[in-house]
Structure formats: C-alpha cells, structure tokens
Rosetta silent file (secondary structure, phi, psi, omega in degrees, C-alpha in Angstrom):
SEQUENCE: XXXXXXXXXXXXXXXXXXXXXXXXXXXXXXXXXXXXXXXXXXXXXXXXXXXXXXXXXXXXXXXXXXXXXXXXXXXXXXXXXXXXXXXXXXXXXXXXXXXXXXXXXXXXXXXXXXXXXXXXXXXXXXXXXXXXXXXXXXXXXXXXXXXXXXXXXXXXXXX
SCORE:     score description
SCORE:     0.000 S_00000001
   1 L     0.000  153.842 -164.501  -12.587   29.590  -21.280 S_00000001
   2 L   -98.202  104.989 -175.717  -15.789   27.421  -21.088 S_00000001
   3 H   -32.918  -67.470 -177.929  -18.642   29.065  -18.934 S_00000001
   4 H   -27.156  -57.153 -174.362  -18.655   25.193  -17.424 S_00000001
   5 H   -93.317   -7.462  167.207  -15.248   25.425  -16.304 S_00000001
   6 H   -71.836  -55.960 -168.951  -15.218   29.391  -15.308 S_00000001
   7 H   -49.233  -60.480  177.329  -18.025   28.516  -13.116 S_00000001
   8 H   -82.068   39.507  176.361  -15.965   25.442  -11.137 S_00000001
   9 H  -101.838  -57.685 -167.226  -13.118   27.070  -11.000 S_00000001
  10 H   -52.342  -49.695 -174.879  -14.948   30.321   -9.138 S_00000001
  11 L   -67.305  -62.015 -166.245  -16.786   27.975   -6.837 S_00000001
  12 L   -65.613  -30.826 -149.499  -13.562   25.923   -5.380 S_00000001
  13 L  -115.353    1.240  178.937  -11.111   28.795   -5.182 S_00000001
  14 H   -60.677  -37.292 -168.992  -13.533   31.997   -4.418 S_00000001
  15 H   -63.974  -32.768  -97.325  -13.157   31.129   -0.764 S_00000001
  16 H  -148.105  -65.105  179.333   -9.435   30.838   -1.038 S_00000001
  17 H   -90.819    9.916 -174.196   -8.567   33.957   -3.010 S_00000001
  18 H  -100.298  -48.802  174.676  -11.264   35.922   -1.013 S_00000001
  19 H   -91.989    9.804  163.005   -9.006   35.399    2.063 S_00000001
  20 H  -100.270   -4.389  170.858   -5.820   35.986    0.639 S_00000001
  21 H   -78.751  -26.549  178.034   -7.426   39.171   -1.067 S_00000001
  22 H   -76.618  -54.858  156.652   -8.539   40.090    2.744 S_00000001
  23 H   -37.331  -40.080 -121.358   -4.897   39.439    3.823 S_00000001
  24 H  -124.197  -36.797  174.305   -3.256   41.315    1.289 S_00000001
  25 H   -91.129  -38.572  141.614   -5.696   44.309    1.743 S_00000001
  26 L   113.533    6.435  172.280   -6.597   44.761    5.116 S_00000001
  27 L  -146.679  168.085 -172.699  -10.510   45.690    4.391 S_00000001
  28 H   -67.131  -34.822 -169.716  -13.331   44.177    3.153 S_00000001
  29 H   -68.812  -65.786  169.946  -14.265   46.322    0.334 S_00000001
  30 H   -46.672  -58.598  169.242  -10.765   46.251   -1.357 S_00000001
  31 H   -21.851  -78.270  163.590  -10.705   42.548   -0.746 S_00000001
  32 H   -46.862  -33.053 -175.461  -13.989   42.248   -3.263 S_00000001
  33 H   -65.201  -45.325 -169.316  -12.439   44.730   -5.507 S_00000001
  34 H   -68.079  -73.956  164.073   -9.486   42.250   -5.744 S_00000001
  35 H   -27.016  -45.799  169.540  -11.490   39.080   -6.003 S_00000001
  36 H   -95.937    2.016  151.461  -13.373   40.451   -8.857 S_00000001
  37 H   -64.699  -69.234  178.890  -10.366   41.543  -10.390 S_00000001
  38 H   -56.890  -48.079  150.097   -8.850   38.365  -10.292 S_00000001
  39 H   -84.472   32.718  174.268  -11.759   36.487  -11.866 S_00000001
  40 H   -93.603  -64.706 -156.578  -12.473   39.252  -14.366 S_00000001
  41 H   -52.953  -45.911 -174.390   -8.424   38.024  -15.473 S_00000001
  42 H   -63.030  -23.633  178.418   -9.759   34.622  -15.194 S_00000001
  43 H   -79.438  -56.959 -173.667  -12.517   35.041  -17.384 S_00000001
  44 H   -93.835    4.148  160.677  -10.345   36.782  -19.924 S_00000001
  45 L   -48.017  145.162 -157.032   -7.667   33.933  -19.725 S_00000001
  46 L  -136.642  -67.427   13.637   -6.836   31.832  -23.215 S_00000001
  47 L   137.460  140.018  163.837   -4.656   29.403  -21.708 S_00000001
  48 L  -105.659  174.091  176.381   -6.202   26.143  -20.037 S_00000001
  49 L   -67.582  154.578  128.502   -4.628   24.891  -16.487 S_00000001
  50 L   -58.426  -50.224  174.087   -2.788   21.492  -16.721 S_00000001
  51 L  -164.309 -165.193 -155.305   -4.770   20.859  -13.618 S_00000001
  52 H   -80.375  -17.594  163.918   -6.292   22.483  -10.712 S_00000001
  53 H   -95.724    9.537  150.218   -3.438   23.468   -8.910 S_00000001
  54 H   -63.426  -51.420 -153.636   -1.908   25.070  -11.417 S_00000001
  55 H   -81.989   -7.190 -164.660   -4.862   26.759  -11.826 S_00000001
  56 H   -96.526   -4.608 -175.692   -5.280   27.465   -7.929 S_00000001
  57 H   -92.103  -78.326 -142.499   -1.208   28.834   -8.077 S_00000001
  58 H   -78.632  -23.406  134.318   -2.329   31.310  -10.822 S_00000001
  59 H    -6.511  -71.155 -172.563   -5.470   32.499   -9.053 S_00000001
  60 H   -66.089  -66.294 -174.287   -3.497   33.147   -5.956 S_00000001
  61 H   -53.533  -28.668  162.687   -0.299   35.009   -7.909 S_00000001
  62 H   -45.649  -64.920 -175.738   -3.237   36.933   -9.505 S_00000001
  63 H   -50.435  -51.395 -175.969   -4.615   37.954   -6.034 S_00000001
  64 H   -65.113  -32.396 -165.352   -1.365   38.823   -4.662 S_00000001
  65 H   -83.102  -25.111 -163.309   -0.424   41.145   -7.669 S_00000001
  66 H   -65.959  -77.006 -118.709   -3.850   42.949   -7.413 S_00000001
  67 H   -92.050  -48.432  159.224   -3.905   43.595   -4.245 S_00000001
  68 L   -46.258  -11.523 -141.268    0.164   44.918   -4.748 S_00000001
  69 L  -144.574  -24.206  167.383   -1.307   46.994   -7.376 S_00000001
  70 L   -72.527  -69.092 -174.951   -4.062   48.316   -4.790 S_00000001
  71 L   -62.166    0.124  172.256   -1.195   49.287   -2.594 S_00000001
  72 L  -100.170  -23.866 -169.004    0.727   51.379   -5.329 S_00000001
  73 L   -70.559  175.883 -150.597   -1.861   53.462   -6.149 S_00000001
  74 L   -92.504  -29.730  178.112   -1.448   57.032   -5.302 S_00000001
  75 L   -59.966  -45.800 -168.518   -4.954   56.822   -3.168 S_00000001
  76 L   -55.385  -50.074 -173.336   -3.635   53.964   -1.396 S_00000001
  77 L   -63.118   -3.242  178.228   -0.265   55.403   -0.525 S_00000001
  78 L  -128.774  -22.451 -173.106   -2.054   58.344    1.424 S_00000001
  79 L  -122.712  132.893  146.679   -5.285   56.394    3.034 S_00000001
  80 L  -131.471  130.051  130.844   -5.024   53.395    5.563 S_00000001
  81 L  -142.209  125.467 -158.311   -7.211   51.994    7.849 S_00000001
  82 L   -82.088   13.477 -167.624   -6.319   48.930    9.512 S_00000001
  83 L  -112.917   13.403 -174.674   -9.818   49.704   11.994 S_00000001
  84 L   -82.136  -72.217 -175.593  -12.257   49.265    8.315 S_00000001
  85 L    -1.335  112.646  163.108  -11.666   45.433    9.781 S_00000001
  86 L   -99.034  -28.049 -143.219  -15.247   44.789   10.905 S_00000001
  87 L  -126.839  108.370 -177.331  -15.866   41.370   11.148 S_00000001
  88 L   -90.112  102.915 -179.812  -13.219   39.309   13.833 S_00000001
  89 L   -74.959  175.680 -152.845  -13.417   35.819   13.577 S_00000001
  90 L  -119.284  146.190 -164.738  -14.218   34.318   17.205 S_00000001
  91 L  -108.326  130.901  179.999  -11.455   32.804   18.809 S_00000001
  92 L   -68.901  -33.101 -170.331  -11.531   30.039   21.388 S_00000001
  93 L  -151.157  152.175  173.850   -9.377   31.204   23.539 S_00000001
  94 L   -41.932  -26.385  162.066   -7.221   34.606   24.387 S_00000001
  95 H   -45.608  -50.011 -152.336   -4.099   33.160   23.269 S_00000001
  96 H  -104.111   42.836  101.166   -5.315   32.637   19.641 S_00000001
  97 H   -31.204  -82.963  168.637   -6.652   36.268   19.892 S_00000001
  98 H   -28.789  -52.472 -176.020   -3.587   37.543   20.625 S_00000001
  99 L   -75.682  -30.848 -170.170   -1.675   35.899   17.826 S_00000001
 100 L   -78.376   -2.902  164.755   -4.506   36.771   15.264 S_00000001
 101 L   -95.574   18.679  173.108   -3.966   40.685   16.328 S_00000001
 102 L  -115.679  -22.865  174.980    0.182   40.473   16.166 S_00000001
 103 L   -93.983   -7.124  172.034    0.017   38.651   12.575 S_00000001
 104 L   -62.514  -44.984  161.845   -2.677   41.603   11.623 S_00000001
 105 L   -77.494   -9.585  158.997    0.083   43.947   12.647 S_00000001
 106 L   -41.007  127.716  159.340    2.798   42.437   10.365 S_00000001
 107 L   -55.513  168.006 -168.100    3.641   44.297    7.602 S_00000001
 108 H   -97.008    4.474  168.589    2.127   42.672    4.226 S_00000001
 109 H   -87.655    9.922 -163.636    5.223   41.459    2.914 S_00000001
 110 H  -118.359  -37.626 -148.622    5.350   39.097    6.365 S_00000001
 111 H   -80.046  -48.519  157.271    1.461   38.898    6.731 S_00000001
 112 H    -3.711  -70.796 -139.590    1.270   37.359    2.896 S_00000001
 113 H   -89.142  -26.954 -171.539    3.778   34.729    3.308 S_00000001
 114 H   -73.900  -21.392 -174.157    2.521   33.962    7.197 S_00000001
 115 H   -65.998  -89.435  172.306   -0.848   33.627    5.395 S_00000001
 116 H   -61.374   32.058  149.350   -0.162   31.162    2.774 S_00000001
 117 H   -80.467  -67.799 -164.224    2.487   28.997    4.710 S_00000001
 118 H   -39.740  -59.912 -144.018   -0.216   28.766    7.905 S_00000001
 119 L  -105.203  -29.212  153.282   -3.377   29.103    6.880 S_00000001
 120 L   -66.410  -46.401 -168.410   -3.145   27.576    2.717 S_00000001
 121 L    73.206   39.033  155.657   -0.804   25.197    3.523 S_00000001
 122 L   -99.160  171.196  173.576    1.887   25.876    0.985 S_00000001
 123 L  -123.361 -174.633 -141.098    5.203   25.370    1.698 S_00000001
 124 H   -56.354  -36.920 -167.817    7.902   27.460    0.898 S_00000001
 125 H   -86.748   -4.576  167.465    8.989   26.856   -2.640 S_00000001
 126 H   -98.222  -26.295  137.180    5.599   27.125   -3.665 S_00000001
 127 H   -36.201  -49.829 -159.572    5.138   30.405   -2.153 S_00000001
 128 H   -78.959   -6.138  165.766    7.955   31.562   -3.567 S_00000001
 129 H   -83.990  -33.833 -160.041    6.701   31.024   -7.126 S_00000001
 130 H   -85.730  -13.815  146.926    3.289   32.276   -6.259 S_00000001
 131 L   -81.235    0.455 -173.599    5.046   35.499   -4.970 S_00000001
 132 L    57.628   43.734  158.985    7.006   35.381   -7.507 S_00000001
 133 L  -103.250 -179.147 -162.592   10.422   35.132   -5.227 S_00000001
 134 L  -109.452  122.556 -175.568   13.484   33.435   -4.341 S_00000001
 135 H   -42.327  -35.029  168.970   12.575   30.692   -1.874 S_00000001
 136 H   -49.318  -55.443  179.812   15.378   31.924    0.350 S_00000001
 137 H   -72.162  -37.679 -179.958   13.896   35.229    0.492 S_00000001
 138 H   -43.117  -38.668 -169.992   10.260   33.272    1.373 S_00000001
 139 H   -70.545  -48.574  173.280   12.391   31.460    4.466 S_00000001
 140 H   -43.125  -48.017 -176.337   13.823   34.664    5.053 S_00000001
 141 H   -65.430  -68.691 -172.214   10.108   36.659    5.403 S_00000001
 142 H   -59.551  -43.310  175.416    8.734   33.550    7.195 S_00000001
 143 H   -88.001  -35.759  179.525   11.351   33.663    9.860 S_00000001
 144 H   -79.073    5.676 -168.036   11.523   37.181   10.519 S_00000001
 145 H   -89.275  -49.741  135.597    7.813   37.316   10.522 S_00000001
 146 H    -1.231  -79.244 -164.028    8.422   34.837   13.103 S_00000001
 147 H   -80.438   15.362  165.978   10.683   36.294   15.497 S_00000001
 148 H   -89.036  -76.453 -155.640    8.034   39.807   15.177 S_00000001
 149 H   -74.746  -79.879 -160.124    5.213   37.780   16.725 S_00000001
 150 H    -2.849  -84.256  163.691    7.412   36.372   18.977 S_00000001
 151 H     2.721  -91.596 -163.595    8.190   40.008   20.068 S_00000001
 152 H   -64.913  -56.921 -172.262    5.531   41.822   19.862 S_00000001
 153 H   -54.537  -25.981  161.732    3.518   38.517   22.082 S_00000001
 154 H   -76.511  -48.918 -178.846    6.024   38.847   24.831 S_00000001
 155 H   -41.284  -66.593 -176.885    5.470   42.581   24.686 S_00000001
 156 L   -85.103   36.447  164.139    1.977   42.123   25.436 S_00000001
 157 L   -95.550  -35.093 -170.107    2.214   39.144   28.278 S_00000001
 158 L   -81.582    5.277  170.196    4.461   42.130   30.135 S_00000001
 159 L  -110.815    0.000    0.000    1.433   44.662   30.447 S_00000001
C-alpha cells in the first residue's frame, strides 16, 4: 500500500475504529493496543479497497476480531476491569447517563452490535458481514440487547 493512501485511510477511520476498539475492550489501553493492531494489518495489506467503504468495513471487521482475540487470551480470561474506564463522556442530561451506563453493562456480543447499529450507523446486514454473522442473528443481538436496557432502566427508575 502507498504511504499516500496508508496515511488517508488512518486519518478518516482512526476515530472510528478507536471507538469501536474502546467498545469492544472496555479500557483505554487495550483499545490502543487494538487500533495499532489493526493498522499494523493495514499497513501489511496487498489488496487495494474498491472504495472507502469497503475499506472502512474491513477496518472495522479487523477491530472487532482483535479485540475478540484480546478477549481469548488466557490473561484476558482471568483479569477484568470494567472501572479502568476513566474518561466518561458528559452527558446532557441524567437520562442519557443512565442509558450510557446500562449499554456499558451489556455483554460485548450486545454492546458491539448496539455500538455499530447506534452510534456508526450501520444497519443490520452490514453488521452482520462486518461481524461476520447471519443478519438474523444481528436482529436477534440487537433486540435482546434491547429488551436488557429496557430492564435493567426500569430497574433503576424503581430505586
């Protein structure tokens, strides 16, 4: 790949795969780990894009497998901490608080797919390639991810 075109590729999508590497991971460090994983891969690609959202798909399916590949490891599988979080983004109001700590608490097969539907703006069938799934199962994720904040936000309106 052509330093020219490594560079604007890095610039539009670092933002992009930096928060779905933060999603995926739950701390900042790991996140970065991921990110520079994923354009180390990018770097060592042979293949051009057809065009940038192709190349902005494989980026993302990159991200996601790292960061699955974080979560396998034998270190991983014995150390969590979901309190490493340091940095909160500020919320206007207590409502949209609320929901950003009940999708934090999804598991990361829910908190993934609530990520890119919501906050990326794919929709389902594009998820499900970029998770490498059955769209069915994406609707499937996406709704039960669904009725869990539901849940869990009437659980906390009743304390």
């Amino acid at each position: 790949m052509e330093t020219k075109e490594y560079e604007r590729l890095v610039s539009a999508y670092l933002d992009t795969i930096y928060r779905v590497a933060v999603n995926g991971c739950k701390n900042y460090a790991d996140a970065e780990d991921v990110v520079q994983n994923t354009f180390m891969k990018l770097l060592e690609k042979k293949n051009e894009f057809d065009d940038d959202d192709h190349a902005r798909k494989w980026l993302i399916r990159i991200a996601v497998n790292e960061c699955n590949s974080l979560w396998r490891s034998p270190w991983k599988r014995r150390i969590t901490s979901f309190e490493e979080l340091t940095q909160e983004p500020a919320f206007s109001s207590p409502e949209k608080s609320e929901l950003y700590y009940a999708v934090k608490e999804l598991p990361v097969k829910y908190r993934q797919i609530v990520h890119l539907y919501y906050f990326e703006d794919y929709n389902t069938k594009e998820i499900a390639q970029i998770m490498n799934l059955s769209e069915t199962a994406v609707q499937t994720r996406l709704l039960r991810a669904r009725q869990k904040l539901k849940e869990k936000l009437k659980e906390d309106g009743k304390k």
